[in-house]
N, C-alpha and C positions, 0 to 999 in steps of 0.2 A: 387500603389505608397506609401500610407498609409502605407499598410503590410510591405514594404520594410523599411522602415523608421523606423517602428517602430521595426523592426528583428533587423536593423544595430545597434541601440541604445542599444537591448539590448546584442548586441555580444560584444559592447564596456564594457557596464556596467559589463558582466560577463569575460572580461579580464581585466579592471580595480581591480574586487573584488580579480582575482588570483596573481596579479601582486604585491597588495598590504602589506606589510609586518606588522604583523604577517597576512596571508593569511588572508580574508575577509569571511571567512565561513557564517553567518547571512546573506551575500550577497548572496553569492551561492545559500544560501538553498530559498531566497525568490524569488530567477529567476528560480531554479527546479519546483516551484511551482508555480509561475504567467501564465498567458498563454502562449501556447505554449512550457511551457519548458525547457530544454535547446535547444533546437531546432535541432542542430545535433550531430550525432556522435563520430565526431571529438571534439566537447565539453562537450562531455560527457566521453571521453577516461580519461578529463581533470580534471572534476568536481567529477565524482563517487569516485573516490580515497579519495577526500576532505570529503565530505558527511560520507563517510565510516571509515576515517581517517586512512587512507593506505598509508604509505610511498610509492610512488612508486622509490625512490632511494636504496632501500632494497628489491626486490623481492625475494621470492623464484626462485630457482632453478627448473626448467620443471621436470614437474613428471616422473620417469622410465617406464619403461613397466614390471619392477619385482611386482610393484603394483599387477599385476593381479596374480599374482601367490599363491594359497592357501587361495584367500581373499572371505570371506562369503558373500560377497555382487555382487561378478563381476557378477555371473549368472542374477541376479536380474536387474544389473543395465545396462550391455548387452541388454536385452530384451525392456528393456523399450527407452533406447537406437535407438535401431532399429524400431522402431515404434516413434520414432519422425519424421518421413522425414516431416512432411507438418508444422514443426517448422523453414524452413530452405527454404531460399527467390525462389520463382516459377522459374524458370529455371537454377538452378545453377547445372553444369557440373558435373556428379554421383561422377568422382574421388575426387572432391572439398569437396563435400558434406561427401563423405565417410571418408575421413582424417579430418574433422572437428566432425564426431562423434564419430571417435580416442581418438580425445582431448578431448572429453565430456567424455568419460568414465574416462579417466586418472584425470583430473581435479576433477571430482566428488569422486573416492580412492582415489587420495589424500586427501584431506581433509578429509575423513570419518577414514583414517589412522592415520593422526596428530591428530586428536580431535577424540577418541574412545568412549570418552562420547554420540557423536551424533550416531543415529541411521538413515541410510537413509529409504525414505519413498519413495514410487508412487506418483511423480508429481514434485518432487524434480528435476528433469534432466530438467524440462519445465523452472525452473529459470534458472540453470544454461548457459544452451543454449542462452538463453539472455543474458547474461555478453560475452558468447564468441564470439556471431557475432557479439558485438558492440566493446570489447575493445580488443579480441584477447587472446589465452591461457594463457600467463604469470599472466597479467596483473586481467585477470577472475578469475584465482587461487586464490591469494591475494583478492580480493573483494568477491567472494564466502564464502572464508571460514572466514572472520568476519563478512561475512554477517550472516551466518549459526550458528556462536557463538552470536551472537546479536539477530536479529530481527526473525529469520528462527526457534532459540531454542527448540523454545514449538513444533513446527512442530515434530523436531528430536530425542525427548523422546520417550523411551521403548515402552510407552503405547500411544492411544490418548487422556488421560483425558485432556492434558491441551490445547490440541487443542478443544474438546469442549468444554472448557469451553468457550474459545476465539469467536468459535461459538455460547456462550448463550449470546454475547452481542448485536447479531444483533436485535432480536426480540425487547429487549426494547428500541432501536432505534428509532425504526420503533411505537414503541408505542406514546413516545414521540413526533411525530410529526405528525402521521396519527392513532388514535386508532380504525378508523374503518377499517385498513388495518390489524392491527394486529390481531383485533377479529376476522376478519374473516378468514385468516390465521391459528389462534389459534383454530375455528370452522373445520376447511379441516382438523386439527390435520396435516398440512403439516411439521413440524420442520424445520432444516436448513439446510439438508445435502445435499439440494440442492447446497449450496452456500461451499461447501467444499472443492469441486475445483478450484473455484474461490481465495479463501483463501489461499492457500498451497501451488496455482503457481504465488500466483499474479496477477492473470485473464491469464498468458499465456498461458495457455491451452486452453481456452476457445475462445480466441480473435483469429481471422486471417490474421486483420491486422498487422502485426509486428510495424509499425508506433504509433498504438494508445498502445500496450504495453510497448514501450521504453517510449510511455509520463509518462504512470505510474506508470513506473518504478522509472522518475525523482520524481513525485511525493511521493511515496511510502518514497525511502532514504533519503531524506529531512523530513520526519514527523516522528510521535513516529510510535511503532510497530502497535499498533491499528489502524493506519487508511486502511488499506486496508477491515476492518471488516465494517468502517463508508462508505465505497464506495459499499462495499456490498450494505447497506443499500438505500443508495440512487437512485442507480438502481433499488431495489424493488417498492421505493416508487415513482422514475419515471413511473413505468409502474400500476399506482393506478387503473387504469380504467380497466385496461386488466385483472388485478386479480378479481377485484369484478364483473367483467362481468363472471369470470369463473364459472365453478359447483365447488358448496364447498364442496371437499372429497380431500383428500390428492391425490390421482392420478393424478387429472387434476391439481391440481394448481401443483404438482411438476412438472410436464412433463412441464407447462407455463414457470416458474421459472427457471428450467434447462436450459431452449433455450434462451439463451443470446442475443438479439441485438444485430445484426455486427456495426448498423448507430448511434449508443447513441451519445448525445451529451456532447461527452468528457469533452468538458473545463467547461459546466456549471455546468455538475456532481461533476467534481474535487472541483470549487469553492462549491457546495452545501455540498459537503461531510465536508469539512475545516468547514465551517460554525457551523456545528452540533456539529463537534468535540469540539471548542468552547462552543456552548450553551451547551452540554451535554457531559463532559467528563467523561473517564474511570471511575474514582473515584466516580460521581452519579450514575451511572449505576452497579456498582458493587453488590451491592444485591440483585439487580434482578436477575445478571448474574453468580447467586451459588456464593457468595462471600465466603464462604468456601473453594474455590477452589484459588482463586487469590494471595494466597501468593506464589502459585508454578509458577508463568506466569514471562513472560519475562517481559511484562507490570508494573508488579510490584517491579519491581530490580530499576525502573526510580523514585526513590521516592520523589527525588526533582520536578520531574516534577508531581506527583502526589501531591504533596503538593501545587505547583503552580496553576494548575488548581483547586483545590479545593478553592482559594483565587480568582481565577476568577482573578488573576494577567494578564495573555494572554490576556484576554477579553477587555484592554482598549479602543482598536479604535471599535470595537460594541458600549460598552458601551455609548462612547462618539457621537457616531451614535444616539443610541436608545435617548439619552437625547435631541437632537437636531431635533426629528420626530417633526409633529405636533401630536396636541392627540388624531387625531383619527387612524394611524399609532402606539400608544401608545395603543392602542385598540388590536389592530395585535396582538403586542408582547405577551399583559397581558393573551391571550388565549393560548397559550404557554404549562400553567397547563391546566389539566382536569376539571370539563366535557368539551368538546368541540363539535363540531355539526363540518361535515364533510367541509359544507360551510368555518367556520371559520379556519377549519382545512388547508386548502388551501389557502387562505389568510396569514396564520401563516406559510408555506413553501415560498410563496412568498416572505416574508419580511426576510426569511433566507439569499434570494439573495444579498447577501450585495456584493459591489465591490470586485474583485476576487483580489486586491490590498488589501484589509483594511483584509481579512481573511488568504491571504497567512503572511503578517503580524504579525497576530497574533496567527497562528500557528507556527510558524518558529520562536516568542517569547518564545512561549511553550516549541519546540523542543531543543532550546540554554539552556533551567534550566538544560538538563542533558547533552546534547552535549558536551560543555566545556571539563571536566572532560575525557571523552570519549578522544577526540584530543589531549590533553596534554598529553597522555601517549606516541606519538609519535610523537608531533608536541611542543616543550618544548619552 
């Protein structure tokens, strides 16, 4: 009765935020990201547009089938294509299935044809099959392809440098709140390419449930481009025990690391990941993470918001948290920095747990410094 109660409220609150004139977007983005989500897909037909700032009064037109013709990419994207069945819900009738990876192809040239700049990649059709069975092809077009100009970018370049580089920011994550997960880690010489898949579909490659990738999907559009790299991380350092029980040689701990947990728990991740991002944004971690590299990332096109976080502007309701502990919780925090001893290291993820209310918050603070800007080119 509780759960129901509290779903009803917030299906008012997130028609409230739409309803509201000029649209309530800081709303949206903080119910994409509170628990549970936007809870379904029918609210989500509603909200992704917003998020994404997609007129959906102006669609494009359905992609032809001339797309395919002489286009360098169809062989490729074909193939991969066809090797999605087990992205597409356990018993849906083969004809259903078969004209929905129609769309997927068509959907995916297009956009690779309007924006020539992008390069498609392997894993790339694992998003987009997500946009089309929740909002349907028109509608996945338009959201796709500002997805794929925006947050997807670094994915769709020539080369992968700026995807690894996006990848070197997991590691000092994971430093910053666990250092003896990293050293040992950094001992296996295991790197990250584990976590590459995860990255470039958004976990849906990985995930089987369809349910727990559409949460994180809400999540994902509602935050800057970097956080599905902080979720990365949180995963790793959920399963702390499992890594350090393993032999350290990059074999085993890759083969550990690669095998995702179907059962994670989602909402607390979500909230943890938020958190970090917070205590430890892009802009700290950049030097670790080849800061020579960063001026080509998509990451860093959001400079307002990179200047916000470096003022630890987002950070007010932590802050005002952290001031209000007693001091031996003040203890917690100050361990934070190095050296640290694994006991306290635990303790200090602990106290990351802050209310999945005060962190959605203050990420969704974060993500409004560049948002704005973003939606007024088509929301005036």
């Amino acid at each position: 009765a509780d759960f129901d109660s509290k779903k009803k409220r917030k299906v008012a609150e997130i028609e409230q935020a739409l309803s509201s004139d000029p649209i309530d977007v800081a709303a949206l983005r903080r119910m994409a990201i509170s628990e549970g989500g936007l809870l379904t897909d029918e609210i989500r037909c509603k909200v992704w547009p917003k998020l994404l700032s997609v007129d959906t009064d102006d669609l494009p037109p359905l992609p032809g089938k001339e797309l395919r013709e002489n286009n360098k990419d169809y062989q490729q994207v074909l193939l991969d294509v066809r090797r999605s069945l087990r992205r597409f819900p356990p018993g849906m009738p083969d004809d259903q299935r078969e004209g929905l990876q129609e769309e997927l192809i068509d959907i995916i040239l297009h956009v690779l044809k309007r924006n020539p700049q992008l390069h498609y990649y392997q894993g790339y059709h694992d998003i987009v099959v997500t946009f089309l069975l929740v909002v349907g092809d028109r509608l996945a077009t338009a959201l796709v392809e500002k997805l794929s100009t925006h947050h997807l970018r670094d994915f769709m370049d020539p080369t992968m440098d700026n995807t690894k580089h996006i990848l070197n920011y997991l590691m000092p994550i994971i430093d910053q709140v666990n250092p003896e997960v990293h050293d040992f880690m950094q001992s296996a010489e295991v790197g990250t390419i584990f976590a590459l898949s995860w990255l470039i579909t958004w976990f849906g490659h990985v995930l089987s449930d369809f349910r727990h990738v559409v949460r994180l999907y809400d999540f994902f559009l509602a935050c800057h481009p970097l956080m599905p790299i902080y979720f990365a991380a949180v995963i790793v350092l959920y399963r702390e025990q499992e890594v350090l029980d393993c032999e350290c040689d990059m074999a085993s701990v890759h083969h550990l690391l690669s095998q995702i947990p179907q059962d994670l728990p989602y909402e607390t991740l979500i909230s943890r990941a938020g958190d970090l991002f917070v205590q430890f944004p892009p802009s700290e971690l950049a030097r670790e993470a080849a800061q020579q590299q960063a001026e080509r990332t998509a990451a860093s096109t959001f400079k307002d918001f990179e200047l916000a976080s470096v003022q630890q502007r987002p950070d007010t309701v932590l802050r005002q948290r952290f001031r209000e502990r007693p001091r031996g919780e003040e203890r917690t925090k100050s361990i934070l920095t190095k050296p640290r001893t694994n006991r306290f290291v635990k303790l200090a993820v602990m106290g990351l747990l802050v209310a999945l209310g005060a962190a959605a918050l203050a990420v969704v603070k974060s993500a409004l410094e560049w948002a704005p800007k973003f939606e007024l080119q088509i929301f005036p």
